[in-house]
N, C-alpha and C positions, 0 to 999 in steps of 0.2 A: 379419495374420490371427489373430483369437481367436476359433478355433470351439470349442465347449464337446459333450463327448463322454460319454455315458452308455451302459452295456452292452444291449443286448436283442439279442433271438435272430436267428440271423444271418437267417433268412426275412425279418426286418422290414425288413433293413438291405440297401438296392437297392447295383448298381453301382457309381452316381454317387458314395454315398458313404463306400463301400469305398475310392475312389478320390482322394475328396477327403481321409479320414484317411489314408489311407497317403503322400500327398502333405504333410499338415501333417507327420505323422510325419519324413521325411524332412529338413523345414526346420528342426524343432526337433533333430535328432540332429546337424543339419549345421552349427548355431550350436555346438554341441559340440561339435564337430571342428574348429572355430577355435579355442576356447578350448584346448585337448589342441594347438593347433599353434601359440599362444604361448608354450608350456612350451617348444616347440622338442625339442631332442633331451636339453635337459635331464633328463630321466627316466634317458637309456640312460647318459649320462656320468656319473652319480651310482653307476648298477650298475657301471658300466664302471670305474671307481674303488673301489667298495669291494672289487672285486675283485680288482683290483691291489694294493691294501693287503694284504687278505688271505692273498693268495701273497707278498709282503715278508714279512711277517710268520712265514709256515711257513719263508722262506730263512733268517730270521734265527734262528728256533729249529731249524733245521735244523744251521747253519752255528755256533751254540754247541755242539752236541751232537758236531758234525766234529772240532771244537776241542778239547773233551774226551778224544776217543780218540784223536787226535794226542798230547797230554799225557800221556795213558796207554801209549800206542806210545813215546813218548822216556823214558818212564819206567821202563818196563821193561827198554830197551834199556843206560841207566844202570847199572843190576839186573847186565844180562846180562853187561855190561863189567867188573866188580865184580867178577862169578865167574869169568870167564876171567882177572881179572890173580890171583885169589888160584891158581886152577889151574896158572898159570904160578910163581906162588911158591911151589907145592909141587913141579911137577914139576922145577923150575930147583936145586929144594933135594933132591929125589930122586937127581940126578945127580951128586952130592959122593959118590953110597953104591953107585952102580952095580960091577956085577961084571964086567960085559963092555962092547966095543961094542956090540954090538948091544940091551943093555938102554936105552945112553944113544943110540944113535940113536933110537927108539922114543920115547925122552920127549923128543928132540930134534923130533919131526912132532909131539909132541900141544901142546909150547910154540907153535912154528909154524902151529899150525891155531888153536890159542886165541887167536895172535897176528895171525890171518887175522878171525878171529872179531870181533876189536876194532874192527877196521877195519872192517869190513862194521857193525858197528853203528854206530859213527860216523858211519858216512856216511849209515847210515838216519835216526840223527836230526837231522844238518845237513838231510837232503830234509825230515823232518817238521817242523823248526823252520820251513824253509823254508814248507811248503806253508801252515803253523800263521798266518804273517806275512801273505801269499795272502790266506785269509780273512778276518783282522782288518782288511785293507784292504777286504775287501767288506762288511764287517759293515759298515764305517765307512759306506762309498757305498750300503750300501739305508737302514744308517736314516739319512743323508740325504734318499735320493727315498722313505724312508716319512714323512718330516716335509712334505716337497714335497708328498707325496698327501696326506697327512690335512690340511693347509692346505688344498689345492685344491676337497675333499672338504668341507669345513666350510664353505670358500664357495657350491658350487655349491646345498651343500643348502639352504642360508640364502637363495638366488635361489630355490629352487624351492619353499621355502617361503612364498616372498614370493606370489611368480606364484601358488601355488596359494590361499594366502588371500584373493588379492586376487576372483579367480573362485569361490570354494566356494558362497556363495550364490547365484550366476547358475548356477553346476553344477547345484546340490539343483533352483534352481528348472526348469531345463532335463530336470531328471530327474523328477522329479514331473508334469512334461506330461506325459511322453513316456513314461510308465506308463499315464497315464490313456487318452491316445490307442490307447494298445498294445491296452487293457483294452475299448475297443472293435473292434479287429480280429480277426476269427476267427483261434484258431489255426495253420490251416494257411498261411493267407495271412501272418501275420505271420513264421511258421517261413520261408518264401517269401523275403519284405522281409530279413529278418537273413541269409540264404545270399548272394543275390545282394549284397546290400550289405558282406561281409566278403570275398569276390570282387573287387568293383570298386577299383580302386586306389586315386579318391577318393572314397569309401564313399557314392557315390550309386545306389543303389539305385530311385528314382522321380525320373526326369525328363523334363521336356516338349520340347516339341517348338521346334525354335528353327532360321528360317531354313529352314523344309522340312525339317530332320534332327534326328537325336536327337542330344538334351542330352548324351549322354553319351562317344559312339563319335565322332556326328558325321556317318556314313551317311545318304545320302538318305532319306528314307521317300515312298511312292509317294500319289499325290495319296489314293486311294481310302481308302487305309489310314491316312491322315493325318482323314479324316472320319466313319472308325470310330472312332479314337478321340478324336474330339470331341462324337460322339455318346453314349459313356459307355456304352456299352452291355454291353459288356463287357472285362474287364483283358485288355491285350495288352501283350505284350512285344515287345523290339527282337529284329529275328532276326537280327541282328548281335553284341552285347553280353550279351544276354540281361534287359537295364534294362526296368523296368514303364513305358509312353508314356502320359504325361496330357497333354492341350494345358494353352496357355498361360494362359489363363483357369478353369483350375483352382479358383484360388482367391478366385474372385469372390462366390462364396454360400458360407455357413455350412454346416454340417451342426448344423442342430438336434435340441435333447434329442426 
């Protein structure tokens, strides 16, 4: 069907071929929607992927930065060890000069708490060395699955670049009708055609009548209401689905300029 579609005012423009454009409308939007269903899901696996990358990517600079303050925490801790063995060399040397017991007990708890102190640091940086090792193994294992993604990523895109070169000018030209036809449909009715059509599951929006029932739902339609609308007389919709009903022979005459 190549019906050729010029604008005038909706008065000019009867039922019949309101009816027959928004039916072409339909068959060119629905050759579109095969092509978009070549692509397959390749479109969402490509987001689906860069996304994934992208979160690798914040772990990894995340998990250097972890790494960092870990070094900084063992390092301190170092530090910390350093000034308790000298406090222990001074109070260890204090007690050569004491006057009493009870002076050299006194430096006897501050050696013992510095000596407590050591070990408490130690053991925080055997857990931070620890946890430090932890992460270097994960660094290890994401940017593995970030080289796994960005492969994967560099393929799928190269398929969906393929897919989409191969259709871009059957696109353009599918989109170019399908303006021109539009640019003959009154506003409100085309507003109409694109509601019910992003509604429908498989974006038919104008279908006939097939077998006694709609194209679309599949519902009986009654004999009487089946030859209103083969009369064209005026746009009726399923009252099942809400789909606009053309008969079958829709598309046997042109709408000419």
């Amino acid at each position: 069907m190549d019906t050729q579609f010029s604008r005038t005012d909706d008065k000019d423009i009867s039922i019949e071929e309101k009816l027959r454009a928004l039916y072409e409308l339909q068959v060119v939007v629905s050759e579109g929607d095969k092509i978009k269903t070549l692509r397959g899901e390749l479109p969402l696996e490509v987001q689906d992927l860069e996304d994934e990358i992208a979160g690798l990517k914040t772990r990894l600079t995340n998990l250097d930065e972890e790494i960092k303050n870990l070094d900084t925490s063992v390092n301190n801790k170092k530090i910390a060890i350093k000034e308790s063995e000298a406090l222990i060399a001074k109070y260890t040397e204090q007690q050569n000069n004491v006057r009493n017991n009870r002076e050299y007990d006194s430096l006897s708890k501050e050696i013992e708490f510095q000596t407590l102190e050591i070990q408490l640091s130690e053991k925080r940086i055997k857990e931070y060395t620890s946890e430090t090792e932890a992460k270097k193994e994960l660094i290890v294992s994401s940017k593995e699955a970030l080289t796994e993604k960005q492969d994967d990523l560099e393929r799928k895109q190269k398929e969906l670049e393929e897919i989409t070169t191969e259709n871009k000018i059957e696109e353009e030209k599918l989109k170019a009708k399908s303006e021109k036809i539009e640019s003959f449909i009154e506003p409100r009715l085309l507003s109409a055609f694109k509601r019910i059509r992003k509604n429908a599951r498989n974006g038919l929006a104008v279908v006939t009548i097939q077998r006694d029932a709609c194209g679309g739902c599949f519902n009986k339609i009654p004999p009487q209401r089946q030859l209103d609308i083969a009369s064209r007389k005026k746009i009726i919709v399923c009252e099942y689905c809400g789909r606009i009903l053309v008969d079958k022979n829709i598309d046997e005459v042109s709408v000419q300029e």
